[in-house]
N, C-alpha and C positions, 0 to 999 in steps of 0.2 A: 080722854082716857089714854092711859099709857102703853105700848104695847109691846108686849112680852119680845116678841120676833119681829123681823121683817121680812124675814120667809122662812118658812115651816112646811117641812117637805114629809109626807105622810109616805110612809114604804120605805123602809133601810136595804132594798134589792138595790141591782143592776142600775135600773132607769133614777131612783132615789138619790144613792148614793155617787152616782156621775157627778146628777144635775150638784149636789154638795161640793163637791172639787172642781166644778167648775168653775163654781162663786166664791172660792175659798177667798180666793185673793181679793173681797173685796170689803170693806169695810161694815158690809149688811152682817148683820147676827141673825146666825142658821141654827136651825135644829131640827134632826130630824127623829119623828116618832115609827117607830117599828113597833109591830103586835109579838114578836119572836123573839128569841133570844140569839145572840150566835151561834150559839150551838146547836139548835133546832134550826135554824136556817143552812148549816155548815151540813147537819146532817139529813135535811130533805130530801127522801127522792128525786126530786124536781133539780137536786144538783148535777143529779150524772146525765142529765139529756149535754146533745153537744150540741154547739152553737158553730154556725159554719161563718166566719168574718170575715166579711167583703174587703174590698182594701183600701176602700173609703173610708169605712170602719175603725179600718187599725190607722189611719194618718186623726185622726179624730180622738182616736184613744193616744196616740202618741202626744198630738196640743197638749191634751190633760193630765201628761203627766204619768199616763197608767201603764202602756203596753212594754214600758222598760222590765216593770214588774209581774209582768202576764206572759211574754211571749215567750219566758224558759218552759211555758206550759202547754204552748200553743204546737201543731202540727201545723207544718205550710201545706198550700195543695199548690202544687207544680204546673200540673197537667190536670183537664176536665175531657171528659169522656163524653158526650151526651150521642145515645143511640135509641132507634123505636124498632120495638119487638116485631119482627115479622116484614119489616120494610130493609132495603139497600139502603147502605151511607149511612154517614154517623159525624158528629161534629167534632173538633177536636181544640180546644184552648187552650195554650200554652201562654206560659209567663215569658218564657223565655222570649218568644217571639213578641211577646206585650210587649217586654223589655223592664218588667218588672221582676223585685225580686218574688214573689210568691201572687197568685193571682188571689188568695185568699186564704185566710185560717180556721183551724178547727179546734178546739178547746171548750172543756169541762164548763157548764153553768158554773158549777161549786167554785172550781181553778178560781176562771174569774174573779168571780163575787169576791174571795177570801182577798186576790193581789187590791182588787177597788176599796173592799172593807178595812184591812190596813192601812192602806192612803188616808180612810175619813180618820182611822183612830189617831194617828200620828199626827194628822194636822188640826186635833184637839176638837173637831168639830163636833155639838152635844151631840148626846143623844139621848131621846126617851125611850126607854125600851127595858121590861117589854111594858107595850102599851096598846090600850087600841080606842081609836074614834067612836064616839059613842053620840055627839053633836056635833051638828056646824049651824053657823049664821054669820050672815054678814048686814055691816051697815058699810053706811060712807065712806069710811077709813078703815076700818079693822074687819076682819076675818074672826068671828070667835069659836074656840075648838072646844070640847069637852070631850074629857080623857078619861078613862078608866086603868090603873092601876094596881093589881088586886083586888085588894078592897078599898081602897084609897081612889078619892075622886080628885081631877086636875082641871081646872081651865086655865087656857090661854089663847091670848090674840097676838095676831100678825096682820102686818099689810097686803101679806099673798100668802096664802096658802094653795099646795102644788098635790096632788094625789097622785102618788107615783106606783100605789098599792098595789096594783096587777089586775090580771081580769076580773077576780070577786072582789072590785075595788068597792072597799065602803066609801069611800069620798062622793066616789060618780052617784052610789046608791043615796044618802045621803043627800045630795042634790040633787036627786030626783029628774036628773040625765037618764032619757032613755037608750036602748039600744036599738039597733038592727041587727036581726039575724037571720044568716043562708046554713041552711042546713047541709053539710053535701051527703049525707048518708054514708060516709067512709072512715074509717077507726086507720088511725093508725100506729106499726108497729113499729117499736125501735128497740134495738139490740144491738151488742156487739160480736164482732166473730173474728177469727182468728183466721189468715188463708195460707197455704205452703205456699206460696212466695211475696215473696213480699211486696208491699205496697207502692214504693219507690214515689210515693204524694202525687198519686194519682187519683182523682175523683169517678165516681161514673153517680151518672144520671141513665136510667135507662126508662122509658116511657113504657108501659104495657095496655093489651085490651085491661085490663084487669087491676092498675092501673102502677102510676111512678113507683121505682123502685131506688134511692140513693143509697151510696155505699160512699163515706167520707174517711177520709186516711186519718188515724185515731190512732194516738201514740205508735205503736207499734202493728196494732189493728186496725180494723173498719167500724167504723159506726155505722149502722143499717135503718134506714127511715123508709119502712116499708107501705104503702097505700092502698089500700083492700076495703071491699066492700064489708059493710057492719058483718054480716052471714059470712062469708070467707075468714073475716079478723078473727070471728071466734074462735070458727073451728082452728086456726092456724095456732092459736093460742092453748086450744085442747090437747093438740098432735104432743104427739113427744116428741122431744127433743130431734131423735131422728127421722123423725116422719117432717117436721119445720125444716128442718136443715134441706130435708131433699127437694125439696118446695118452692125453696130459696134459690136454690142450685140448679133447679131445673126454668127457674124464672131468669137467672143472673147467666149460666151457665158455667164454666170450667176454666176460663183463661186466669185464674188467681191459683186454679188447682181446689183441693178439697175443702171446705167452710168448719170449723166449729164452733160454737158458742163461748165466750169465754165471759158472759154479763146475762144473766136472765131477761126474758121477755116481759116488755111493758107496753101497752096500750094506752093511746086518749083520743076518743070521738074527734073526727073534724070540723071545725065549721067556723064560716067569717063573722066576726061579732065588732060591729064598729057603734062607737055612742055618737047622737045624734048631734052633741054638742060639745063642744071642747074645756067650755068652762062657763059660768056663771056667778054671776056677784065679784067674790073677789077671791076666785077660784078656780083651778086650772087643771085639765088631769092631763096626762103623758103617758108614751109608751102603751102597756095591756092593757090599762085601764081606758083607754080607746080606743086600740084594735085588735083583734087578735088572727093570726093571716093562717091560713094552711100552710104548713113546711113544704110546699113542692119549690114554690122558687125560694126559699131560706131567707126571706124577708123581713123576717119579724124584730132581733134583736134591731137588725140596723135600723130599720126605719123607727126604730124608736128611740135609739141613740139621736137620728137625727132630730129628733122633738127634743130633747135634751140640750144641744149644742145649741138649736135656734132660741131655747126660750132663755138659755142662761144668755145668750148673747145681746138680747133685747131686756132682757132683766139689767145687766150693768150697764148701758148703755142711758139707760134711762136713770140709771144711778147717779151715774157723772152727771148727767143735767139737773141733779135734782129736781129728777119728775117723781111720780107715786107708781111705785112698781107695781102695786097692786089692781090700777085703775082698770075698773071695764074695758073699757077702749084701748088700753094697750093689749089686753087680753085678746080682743077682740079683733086686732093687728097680729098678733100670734099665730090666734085660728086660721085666720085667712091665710095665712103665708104658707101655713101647714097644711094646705087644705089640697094643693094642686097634687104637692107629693105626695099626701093621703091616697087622693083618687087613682094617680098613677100607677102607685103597686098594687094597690085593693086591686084596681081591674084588671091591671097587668094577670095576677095570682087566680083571682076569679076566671078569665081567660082560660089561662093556661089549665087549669082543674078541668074546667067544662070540657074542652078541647080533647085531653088526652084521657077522658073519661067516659067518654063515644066512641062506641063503635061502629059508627054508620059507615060505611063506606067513602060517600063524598067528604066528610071530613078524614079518612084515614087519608084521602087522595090528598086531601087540604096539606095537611100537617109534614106530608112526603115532601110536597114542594117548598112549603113554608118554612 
């Protein structure tokens, strides 16, 4: 049978549309299926969270061509803050002392996506959209999809198909990959605010009984990623405007000077959600659609960048040899390799949550010395 693709990457997001500029340069025929359209994607809420970019990150988005295109949009963070409520000492990170230019960025979901999604358009790579998964099955050789479009029905087959769809991934669901899930009982909030002086790309991380509070240097503002118990989120979400503010202020305190809001408040429950398997048949999922981490350590886009970077790496590698990009066993070389640094930041994050979400004593002793 003849086959449509040789890789077919399901989700026109972030993790999607990388893994596509990755591979561009290579002689394999890509295409990728998106449920959205651009402009339902350009205008999703889900575009104004900010994404904080490690600086491993941006050397990774530089390889591929992207952060030439991103970083007129990006805010550097300079300086990191990290302090715990109620304890002496406080950490302090500087770039300058790294010796780098910035220890890390901060920039728009939407920003993003749009400088990435230009890159796929330009370099003519298909795309189906909108569209959405409706089947999969695999034999030997091919991957086969069934597509819905309107009303119009699509199949096709590829040697790999890639699920890059995010957390409510139909691909994972689909193949019938379960999950694991940690609940932590914590909502959190994110907003932005405005402070009378200014921010000079300085970060704070500040630890509470009650629990992390970050404040990221956001164009001209802060981006606030607040971590509260479910019963706390709410009512903080109820307060007005000035009653949130003071809340904020009395949690963060005064060295910025006075907070406004200048972005409405938005909330999303917490919790660690990893699938059990990384892929099956002749299928592969990346990014949400495998993990999804609590924002305390700001984990999430990266480590999924890096599932990007490894599988396109091992995808052309095997290109050149003419091997079968799709096979189990390379998959199954994927996984593993993925797997170290999976568990690394899972536990790292999981850690750190448990950690600064105790109030016991011998752990506050813990955390002082630590």
């Amino acid at each position: 049978m003849k086959q449509d693709y040789d890789v077919l990457i399901v989700g026109g997001g972030l993790a999607g549309n990388c893994l596509a500029l990755a591979l561009q340069s290579s002689h394999l025929k890509i295409a990728i299926v998106e449920t959205n359209t651009r402009e339902q994607l350009h205008n999703s809420p889900a575009g104004d969270r900010a994404l904080a970019l490690a600086s491993g990150t941006v050397k990774m988005l530089e390889a591929l061509g992207i952060w030439s295109h991103a970083k007129a949009f990006a805010t550097p963070i300079k300086t990191i803050h990290i302090s715990d409520q109620g304890h002496f000492g406080k950490t302090r990170l500087s770039a300058k002392k790294e010796g780098v230019e910035a220890l890390g960025y901060v920039i728009t979901a939407r920003d993003l996506e749009a400088a990435v999604g230009q890159l796929v358009e330009q370099a003519g790579i298909e795309q189906i959209c909108p569209a959405r998964v409706i089947g999969i099955a695999s034999d030997e050789q091919f991957t086969h999809i069934s597509l819905k479009q309107q009303e119009a029905s699509l199949n096709v087959s590829a040697r790999l198909v890639v699920g890059a769809d995010g957390g409510q991934s139909t691909v994972r669901e689909l193949l019938e990959i379960e999950q694991e899930l940690t609940e932590y009982q914590q909502t959190a909030i994110v907003a932005t605010v405005k402070t009378e002086l200014a921010h000079e790309n300085v970060a704070y991380e500040r630890f509470t009984s009650s629990g992390p509070l970050a404040l990221l240097p956001f164009k001209q503002d802060y981006a606030v990623v607040w971590t509260r118990t479910k019963e706390d989120a709410e009512q903080l979400l109820m307060d007005s405007e000035e009653e949130f503010l003071a809340s904020l202020q009395a949690c963060f305190g005064y060295k910025l000077g006075r907070f406004s809001l200048t972005a409405p408040r938005r909330s999303f429950p917490l919790s660690l959600i990893r699938a059990k398997s990384m892929y099956s048949g002749r299928a592969v999922i990346i990014g949400n659609a495998v993990h999804q981490l609590h924002p305390v350590a700001g984990q999430g886009f990266n480590l999924g960048l890096r599932d990007v970077v490894q599988l396109a790496e091992m995808i052309l590698n095997e290109a050149q040899q003419g091997g079968d990009i799709g096979a189990p066993a390379l998959l199954e070389q994927y996984a593993s390799q993925r797997q170290k640094d999976h568990d690394t930041v899972i536990n790292f994050t999981d850690s750190v949550v448990k950690l600064f979400s105790n109030e016991w004593l011998s752990l506050a002793a813990a955390r002082s010395v630590g």
